[in-house]
C-alpha positions in Angstrom: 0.0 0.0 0.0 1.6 2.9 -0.6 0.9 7.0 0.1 1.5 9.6 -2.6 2.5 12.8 -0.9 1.0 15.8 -2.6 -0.2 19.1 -2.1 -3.7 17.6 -2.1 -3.0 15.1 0.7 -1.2 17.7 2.7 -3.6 20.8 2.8 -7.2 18.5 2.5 -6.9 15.5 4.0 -5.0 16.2 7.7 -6.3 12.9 9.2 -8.2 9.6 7.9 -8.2 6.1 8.6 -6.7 3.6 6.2 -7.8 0.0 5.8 -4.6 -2.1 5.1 -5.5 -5.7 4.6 -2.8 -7.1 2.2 -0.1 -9.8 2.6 3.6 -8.6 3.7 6.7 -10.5 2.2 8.6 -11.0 5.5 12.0 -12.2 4.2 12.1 -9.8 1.0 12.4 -12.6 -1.4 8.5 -13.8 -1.6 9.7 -17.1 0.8 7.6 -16.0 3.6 4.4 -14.2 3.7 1.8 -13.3 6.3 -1.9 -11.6 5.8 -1.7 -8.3 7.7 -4.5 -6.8 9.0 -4.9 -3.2 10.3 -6.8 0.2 10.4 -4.0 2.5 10.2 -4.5 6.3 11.5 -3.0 8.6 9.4 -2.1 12.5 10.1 -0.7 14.7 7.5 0.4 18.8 7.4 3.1 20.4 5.7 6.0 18.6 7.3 5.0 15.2 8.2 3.4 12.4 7.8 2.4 10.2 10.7 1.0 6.4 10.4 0.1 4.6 13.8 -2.0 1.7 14.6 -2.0 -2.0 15.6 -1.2 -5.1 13.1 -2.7 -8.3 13.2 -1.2 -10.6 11.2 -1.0 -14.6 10.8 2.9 -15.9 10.2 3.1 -19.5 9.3 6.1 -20.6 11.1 7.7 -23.9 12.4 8.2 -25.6 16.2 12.0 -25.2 17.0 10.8 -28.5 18.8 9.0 -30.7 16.8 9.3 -29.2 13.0 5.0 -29.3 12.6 3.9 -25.8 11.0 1.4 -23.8 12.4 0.5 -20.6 11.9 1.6 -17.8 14.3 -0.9 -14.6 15.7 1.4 -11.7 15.6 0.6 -8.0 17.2 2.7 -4.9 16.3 2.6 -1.3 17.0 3.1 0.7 13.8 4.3 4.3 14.7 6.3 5.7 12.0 6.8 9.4 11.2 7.4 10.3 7.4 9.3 14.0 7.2 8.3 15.9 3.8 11.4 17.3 2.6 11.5 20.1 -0.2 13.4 17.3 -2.5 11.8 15.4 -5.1 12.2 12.2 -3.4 10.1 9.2 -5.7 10.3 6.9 -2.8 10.5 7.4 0.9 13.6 6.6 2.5 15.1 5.3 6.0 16.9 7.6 7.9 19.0 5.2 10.4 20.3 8.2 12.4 17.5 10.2 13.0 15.1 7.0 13.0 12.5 8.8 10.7 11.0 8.5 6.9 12.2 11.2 4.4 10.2 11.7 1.5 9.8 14.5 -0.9 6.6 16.3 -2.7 5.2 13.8 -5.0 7.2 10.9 -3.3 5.3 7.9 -2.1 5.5 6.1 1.4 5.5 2.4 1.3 3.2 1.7 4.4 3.5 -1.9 3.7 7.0 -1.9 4.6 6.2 0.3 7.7 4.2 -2.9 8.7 6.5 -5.0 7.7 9.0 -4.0 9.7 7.2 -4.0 12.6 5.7 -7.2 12.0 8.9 -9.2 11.8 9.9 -6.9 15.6 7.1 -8.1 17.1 7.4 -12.0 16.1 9.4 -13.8 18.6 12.2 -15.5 18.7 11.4 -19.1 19.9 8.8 -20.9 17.7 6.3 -22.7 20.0 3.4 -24.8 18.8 1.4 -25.1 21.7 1.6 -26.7 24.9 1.1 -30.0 23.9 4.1 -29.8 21.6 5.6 -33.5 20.8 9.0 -32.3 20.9 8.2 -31.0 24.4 9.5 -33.3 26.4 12.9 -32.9 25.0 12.6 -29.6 27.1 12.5 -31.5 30.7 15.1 -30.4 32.5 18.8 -31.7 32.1 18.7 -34.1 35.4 15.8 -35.8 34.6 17.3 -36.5 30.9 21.0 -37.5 31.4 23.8 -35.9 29.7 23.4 -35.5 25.8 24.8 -38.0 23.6 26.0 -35.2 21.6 28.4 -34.1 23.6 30.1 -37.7 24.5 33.3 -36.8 22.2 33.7 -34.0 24.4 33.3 -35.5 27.9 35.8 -38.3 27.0 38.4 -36.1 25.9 37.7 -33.6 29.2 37.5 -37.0 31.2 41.3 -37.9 29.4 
């Protein structure tokens, strides 16, 4: 989804809501995809451009215990300030130090990316299934298990 910043936008339409139902490419190479779902709020003037809301969106993933995919609700906070620079920016672009958008008149803001970006933030790290994940039990505690077998090479040779 993406914004066009011109004069029209900026002096007639201060603030609306934006419907963004769409699927986001999570990796960048069309490998991994979730449906996104938000109502985005949206405040423009002469300087800026502001999109905030909350992102619901369904990642399929995979158990870092037992391999089964499943598919993953994920919540993000979108809250991303785009600053309208005098340029003639086509596309809005990152600013890493000053953690803003810069885009120029006639530029366009790529909102999808905004979401994407905070989708893939908000996804944890550890890929769970559910509680009654087979690969669960693998999670017991150490004691109750023994020592790995994968690390026999390496207790002999301490052991030596």
């Amino acid at each position: 989804m993406y914004l066009v910043v011109d004069e029209l936008l900026l002096k007639e339409r201060p603030s609306w809501t934006a419907r963004f139902d769409e699927l986001v490419d999570l990796e960048g190479d069309g490998s991994w995809c979730a449906r996104a779902v938000a109502d985005l709020s949206l405040t423009a003037d002469a300087q800026r451009v502001r999109v905030l809301g909350e992102v619901i969106a369904g990642a399929p993933r995979a158990c870092d215990l037992c391999l089964a995919h499943y598919l993953e609700t994920v919540r993000a906070s979108v809250g991303e300030l785009c600053l309208v620079d005098g340029g003639e920016g086509l596309e809005a672009s990152w600013d890493e130090d000053n953690e803003v958008w810069h885009v120029g008149l006639g530029g366009r803001i790529d909102v999808t990316e905004m979401v994407r970006q905070a989708l893939v933030l908000a996804l944890p790290t550890a890929a769970r299934c559910g509680e009654n994940c087979v690969g669960a039990t693998l999670s017991e505690p150490r004691a109750e298990r023994g020592p790995d077998p994968r690390w026999a090479a390496l207790s002999r040779l301490r052991d030596v």
